[in-house]
N, C-alpha and C positions, 0 to 999 in steps of 0.2 A: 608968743605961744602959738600963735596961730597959722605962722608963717613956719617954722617949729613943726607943726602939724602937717603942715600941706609937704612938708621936705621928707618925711619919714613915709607919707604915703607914696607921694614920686616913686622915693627910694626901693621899699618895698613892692609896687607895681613894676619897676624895672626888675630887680630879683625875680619877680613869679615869673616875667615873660621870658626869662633869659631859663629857666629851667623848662617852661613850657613847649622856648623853639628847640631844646634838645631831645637827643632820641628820635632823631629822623636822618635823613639823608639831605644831604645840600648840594648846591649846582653853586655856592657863591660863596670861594675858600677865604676871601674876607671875614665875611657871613662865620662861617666855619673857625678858622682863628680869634674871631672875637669873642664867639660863643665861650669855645674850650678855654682863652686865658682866663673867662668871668670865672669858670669852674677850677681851674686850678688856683686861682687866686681865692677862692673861697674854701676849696682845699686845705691850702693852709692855713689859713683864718685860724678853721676848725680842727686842726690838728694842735695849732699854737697856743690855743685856746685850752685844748684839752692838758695838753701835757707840753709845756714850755722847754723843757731840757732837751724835746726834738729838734733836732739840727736839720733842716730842709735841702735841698737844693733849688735853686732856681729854673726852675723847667720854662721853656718857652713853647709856642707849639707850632707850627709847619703842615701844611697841605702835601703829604707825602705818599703819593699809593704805590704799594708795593704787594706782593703777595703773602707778603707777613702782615697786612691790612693794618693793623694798631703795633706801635713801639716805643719805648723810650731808647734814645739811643743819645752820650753823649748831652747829656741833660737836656735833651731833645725830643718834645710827644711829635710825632707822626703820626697823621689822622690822614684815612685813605676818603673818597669820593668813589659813590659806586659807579658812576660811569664809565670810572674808569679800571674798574674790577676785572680782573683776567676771565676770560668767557667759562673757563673749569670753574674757575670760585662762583661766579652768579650761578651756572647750575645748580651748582651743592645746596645753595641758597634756595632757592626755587623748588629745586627735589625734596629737600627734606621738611619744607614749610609748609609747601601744597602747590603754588604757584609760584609764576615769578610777581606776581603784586605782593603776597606773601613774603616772598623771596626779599623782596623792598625792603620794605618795613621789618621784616626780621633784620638786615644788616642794617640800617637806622636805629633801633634799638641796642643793636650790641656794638656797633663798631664806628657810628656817631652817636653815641651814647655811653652806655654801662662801661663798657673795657677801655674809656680814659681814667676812669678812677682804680681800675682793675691795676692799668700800670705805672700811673704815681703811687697804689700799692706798693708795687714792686720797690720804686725808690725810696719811698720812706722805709720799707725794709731792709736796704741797702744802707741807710743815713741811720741807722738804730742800730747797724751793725748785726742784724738779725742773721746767723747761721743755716741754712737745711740742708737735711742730709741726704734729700733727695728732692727732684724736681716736683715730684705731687704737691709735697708739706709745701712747699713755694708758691705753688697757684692757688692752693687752697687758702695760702694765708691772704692772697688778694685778692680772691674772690669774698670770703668774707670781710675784709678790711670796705673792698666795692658795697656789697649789698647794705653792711651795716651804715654806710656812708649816704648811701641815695634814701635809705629812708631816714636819716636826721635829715636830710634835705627836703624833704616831704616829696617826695619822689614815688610813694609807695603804689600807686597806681602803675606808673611805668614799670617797676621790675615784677610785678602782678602779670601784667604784661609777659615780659621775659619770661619767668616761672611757667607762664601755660604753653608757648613756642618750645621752649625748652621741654617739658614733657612731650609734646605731641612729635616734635624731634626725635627725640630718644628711641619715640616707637620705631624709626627707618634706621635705628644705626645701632651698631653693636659692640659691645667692650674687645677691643685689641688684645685685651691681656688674656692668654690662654689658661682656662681651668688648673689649678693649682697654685700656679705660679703670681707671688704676691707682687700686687699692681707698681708700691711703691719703685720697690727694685727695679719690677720689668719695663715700668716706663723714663727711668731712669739710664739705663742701660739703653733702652731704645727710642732715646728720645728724637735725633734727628728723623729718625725715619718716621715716627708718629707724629713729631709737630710738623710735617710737609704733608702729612695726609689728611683732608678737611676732615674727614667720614672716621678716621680714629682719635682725631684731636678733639673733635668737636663733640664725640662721646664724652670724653674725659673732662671737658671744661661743663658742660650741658648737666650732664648726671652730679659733678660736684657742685652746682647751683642749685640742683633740687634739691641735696640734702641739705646744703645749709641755710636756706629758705625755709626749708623744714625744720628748721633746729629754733626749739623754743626755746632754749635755754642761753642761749647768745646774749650778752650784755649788750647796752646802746652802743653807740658809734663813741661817743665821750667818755664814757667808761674804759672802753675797751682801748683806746688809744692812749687813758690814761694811765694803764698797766704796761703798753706795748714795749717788748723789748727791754723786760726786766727778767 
């Protein structure tokens, strides 16, 4: 029993730290790949867990920077390194946070961090067969798939975190879609040109985090996955 004991605290101390070193930025894409397979393999754990008739894929993940910064591609996560972030994206970063220390720690929070679960979202919606009829419905279902995910993970401080970036954000940057004209459509229609512009995409992704951070009404992450794609 005792030995029993000492192996489930192990266990659980390795868990806390491996959540702990996420949500930052890394110099050591080892570091960085090991991190994110603990998270996707915990991923599905929790999805498996929830609702077993989910059919996953097997995601692997890859030290990839590109200026699409986070993607699945090809059952593929690509996780970017800010060092090597094109000098326009670390602006953007910088600019809208306050600084570039700022700047840091904002893409550590969302892009070694939040927007890996944001896009094994995407794939479990793809493996559910999930339909949208526009690109919004699609972000939004993994952004809250994301949020509701980090806090079953006891994460809740970290996306606290985000939630206040993400407001203080919002104040430097303003909605793309021109008075009248419904967002869903317009950003649909004009998607390539919004998701290449940090300052309209990152409205769009930023302000739908506030409101579903704000949304009391959200079932837990095991619930919700227990319905998904019915």
């Amino acid at each position: 029993m005792k030995n029993l004991i000492f192996f489930l605290f192990l266990s659980l101390s390795f868990q806390s730290k491996a959540q702990n070193s996420w949500f930052k930025t890394y110099s050591d894409s080892i570091a960085l790949k090991a991190d994110a397979g603990k998270i996707v393999n915990q991923f599905r754990q929790k999805v498996k867990s929830a609702n077993p008739s989910l059919k996953l894929d097997d995601w692997k993940v890859v030290k990839h920077t590109t200026p699409y910064l986070i993607y699945i591609e090809n059952k593929t996560a690509n996780l970017p390194f800010w060092s090597e972030v094109v000098p326009q994206q670390k602006f953007f970063f910088s600019e809208v946070s306050g600084d570039e220390k700022q700047g840091k720690e904002v893409f550590g929070l969302f892009f070694n961090g939040f927007y890996l679960v944001h896009e094994l979202g995407h794939g479990l919606g793809q493996s559910a067969g999930k339909k949208f009829q526009n690109f919004y419905d699609g972000e939004y279902d993994a952004n809250i798939i994301a949020i509701l995910y980090w806090r079953s993970a006891g994460n809740k401080n970290e996306i606290k975190r985000y939630y206040t970036y993400a407001k203080k954000m919002l104040t430097h940057l303003k909605s793309p879609v021109p008075a009248g004209e419904n967002i869903k459509e317009y950003l649909t229609k004009h998607y390539d040109e919004i998701s290449s512009d940090p300052y309209q995409y990152g409205y769009i992704q930023f302000s739908q985090f506030v409101e579903i951070y704000e949304n009391k009404n959200l079932p837990d992450f095991k619930k919700f996955i227990k319905n998904y794609g019915k």
